[in-house]
C-alpha positions, 0 to 999 in steps of 0.5 A: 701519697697524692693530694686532692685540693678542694674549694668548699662552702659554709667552713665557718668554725672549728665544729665544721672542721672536725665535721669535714675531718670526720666525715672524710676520714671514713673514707677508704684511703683517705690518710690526712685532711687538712681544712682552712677556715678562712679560705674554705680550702680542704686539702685531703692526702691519702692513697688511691684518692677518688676525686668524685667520691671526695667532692660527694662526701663533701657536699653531703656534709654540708660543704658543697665546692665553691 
């Protein structure tokens, strides 16, 4: 299992959680995501991890790296 941690913007309640979780979870393997609302800190766990293709998705969901 690898882990990718990521810095993000606009985490501000729990429908951006379940937005980050959701829309990362569609992602080939990608296993568990973690989010914090109060640092912004989304931690994604899974197989054969594309960093960039994270950061992408992230970033078209509204949560672009700090």
């Amino acid at each position: 299992m690898h882990t990718e941690d990521f810095q993000v913007q606009n985490v501000k309640c729990g429908g951006c959680v379940s937005n980050i979780q959701n829309g990362l979870a569609e992602l080939d393997g990608v296993s568990n995501i973690d989010v914090d609302i109060t640092s912004g800190r989304v931690t994604v766990a899974g197989e054969q991890l594309d960093r960039q293709q994270l950061t992408s998705k992230l970033a078209e969901l509204g949560y672009p790296e700090a």
